[in-house]
KOLZA-628598 format. One line per 5 residues: number of its first residue (from 1); their letters; for each residue z, x, y of N, C-alpha, C, CB. Coordinates in steps of 0.02 Angstrom, whole numbers, padded with zeros to 5 digits. Each point is the difference from the previous one (the first is absolute). Glycine has a CB too. Example, Ala and Ser with C-alpha at 12.3 -4.5 7.8 and 13.67 -1.06 7.14 Angstrom:
% KOLZA-628598
1> AS> 00390:00660:-00284:00000:-00045:00059:00000:00045:00060:00062:-00095:-00059; -00098:00077:00112:00003:00042:00059:00037:-00039:00055:-00108:00059:-00032
This chain:
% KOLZA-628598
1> XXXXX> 03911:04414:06086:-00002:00028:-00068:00041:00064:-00004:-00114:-00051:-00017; 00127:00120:00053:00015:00049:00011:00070:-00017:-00009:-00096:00043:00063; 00122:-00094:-00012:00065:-00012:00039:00045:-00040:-00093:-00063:-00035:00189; 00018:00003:-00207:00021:-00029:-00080:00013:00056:-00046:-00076:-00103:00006; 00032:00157:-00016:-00007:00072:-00036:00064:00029:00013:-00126:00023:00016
6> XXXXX> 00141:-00005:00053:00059:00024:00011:00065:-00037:-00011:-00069:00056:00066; 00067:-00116:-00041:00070:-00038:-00029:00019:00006:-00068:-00022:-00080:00076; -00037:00070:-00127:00010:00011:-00063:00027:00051:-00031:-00071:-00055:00009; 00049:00116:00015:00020:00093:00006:00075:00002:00006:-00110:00046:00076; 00116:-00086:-00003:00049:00003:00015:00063:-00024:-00038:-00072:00007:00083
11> XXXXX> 00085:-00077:-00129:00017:-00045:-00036:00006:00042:-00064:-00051:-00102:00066; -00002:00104:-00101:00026:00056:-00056:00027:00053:-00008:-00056:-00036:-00018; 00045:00085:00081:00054:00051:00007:00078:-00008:00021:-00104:00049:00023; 00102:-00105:00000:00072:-00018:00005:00037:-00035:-00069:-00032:-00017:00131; -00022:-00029:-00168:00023:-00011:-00081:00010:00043:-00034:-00048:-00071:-00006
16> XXXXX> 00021:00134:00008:-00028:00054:-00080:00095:00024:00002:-00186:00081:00019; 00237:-00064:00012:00039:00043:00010:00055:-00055:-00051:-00044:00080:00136; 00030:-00160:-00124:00041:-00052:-00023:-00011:00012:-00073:-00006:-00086:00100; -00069:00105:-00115:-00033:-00015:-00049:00019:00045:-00069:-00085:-00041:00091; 00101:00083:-00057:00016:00080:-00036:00057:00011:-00030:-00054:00047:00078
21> XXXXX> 00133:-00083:-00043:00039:-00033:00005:00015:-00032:-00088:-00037:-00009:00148; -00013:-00043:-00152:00004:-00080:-00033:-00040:00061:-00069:-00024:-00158:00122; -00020:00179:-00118:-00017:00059:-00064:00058:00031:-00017:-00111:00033:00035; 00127:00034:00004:00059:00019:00000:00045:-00028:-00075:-00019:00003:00146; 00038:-00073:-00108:00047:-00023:-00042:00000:-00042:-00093:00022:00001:00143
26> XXXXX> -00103:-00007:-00124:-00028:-00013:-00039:00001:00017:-00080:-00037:-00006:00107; 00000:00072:-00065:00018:00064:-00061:00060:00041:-00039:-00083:00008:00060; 00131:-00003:-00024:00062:-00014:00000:00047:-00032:-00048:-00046:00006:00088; 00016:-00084:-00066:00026:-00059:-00060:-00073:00010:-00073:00070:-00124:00127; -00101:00157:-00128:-00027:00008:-00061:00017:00049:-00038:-00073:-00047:00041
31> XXXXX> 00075:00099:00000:00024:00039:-00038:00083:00011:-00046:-00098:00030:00084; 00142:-00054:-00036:00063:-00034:-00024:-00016:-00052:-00065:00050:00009:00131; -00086:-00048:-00125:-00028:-00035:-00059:-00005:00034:-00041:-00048:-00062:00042; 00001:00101:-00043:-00038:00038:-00056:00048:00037:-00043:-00099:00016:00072; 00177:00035:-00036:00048:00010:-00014:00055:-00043:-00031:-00046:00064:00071
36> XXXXX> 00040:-00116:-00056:00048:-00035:-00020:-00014:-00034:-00075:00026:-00013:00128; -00103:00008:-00131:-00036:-00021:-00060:-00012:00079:-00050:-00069:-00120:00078; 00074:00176:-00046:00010:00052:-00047:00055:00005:-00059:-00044:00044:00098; 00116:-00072:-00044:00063:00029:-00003:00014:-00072:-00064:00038:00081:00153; -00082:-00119:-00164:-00010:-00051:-00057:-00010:00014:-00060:-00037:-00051:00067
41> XXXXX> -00035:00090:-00042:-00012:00027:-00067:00032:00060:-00042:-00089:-00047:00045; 00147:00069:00011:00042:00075:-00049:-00015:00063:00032:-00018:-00047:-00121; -00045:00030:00192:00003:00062:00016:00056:00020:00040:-00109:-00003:-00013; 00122:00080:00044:00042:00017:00031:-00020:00050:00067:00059:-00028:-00113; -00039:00037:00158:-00007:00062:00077:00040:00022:-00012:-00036:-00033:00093
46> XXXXX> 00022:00105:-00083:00053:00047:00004:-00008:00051:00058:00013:-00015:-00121; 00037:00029:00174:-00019:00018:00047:00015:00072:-00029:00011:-00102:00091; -00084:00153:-00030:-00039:00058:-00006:00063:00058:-00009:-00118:-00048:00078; 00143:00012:-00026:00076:00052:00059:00069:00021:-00073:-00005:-00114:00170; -00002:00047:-00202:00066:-00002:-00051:00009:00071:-00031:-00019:-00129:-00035
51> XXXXX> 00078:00157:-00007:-00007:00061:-00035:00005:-00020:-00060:00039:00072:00075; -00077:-00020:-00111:00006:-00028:-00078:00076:00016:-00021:-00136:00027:-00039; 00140:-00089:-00023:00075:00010:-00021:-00014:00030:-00055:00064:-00092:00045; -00009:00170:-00071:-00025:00016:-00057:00041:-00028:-00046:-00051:00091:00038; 00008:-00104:-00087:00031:-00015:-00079:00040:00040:-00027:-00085:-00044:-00024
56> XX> 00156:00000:-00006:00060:00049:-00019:-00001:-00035:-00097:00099:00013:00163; -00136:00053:-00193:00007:-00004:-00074:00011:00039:-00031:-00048:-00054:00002
């Protein structure tokens, strides 16, 4: 029974690292989704770093 406990221990700690991996990418491709279904509806990103352009009137 012990010797089963530990193989098991053993087995999932060698999965969890694959596992993390396959999330990882997961989230990733949703969130790209989610953006791509924004950029549908009209919204827009504007990066933080850019400088504002001033208006010439």
């Amino acid at each position: 029974m012990k010797r089963k406990r530990i193989v098991s221990v053993i087995v999932f700690v060698m999965i969890l690292p694959l596992l993390s991996g396959c999330w990882t990418l997961a989230v990733a491709g949703a969130g790209a989704y989610g953006g791509y279904k924004m950029k549908e509806h009209g919204y827009t990103l504007q990066s933080p770093i850019a400088k504002e352009k001033k208006s010439k009137k």
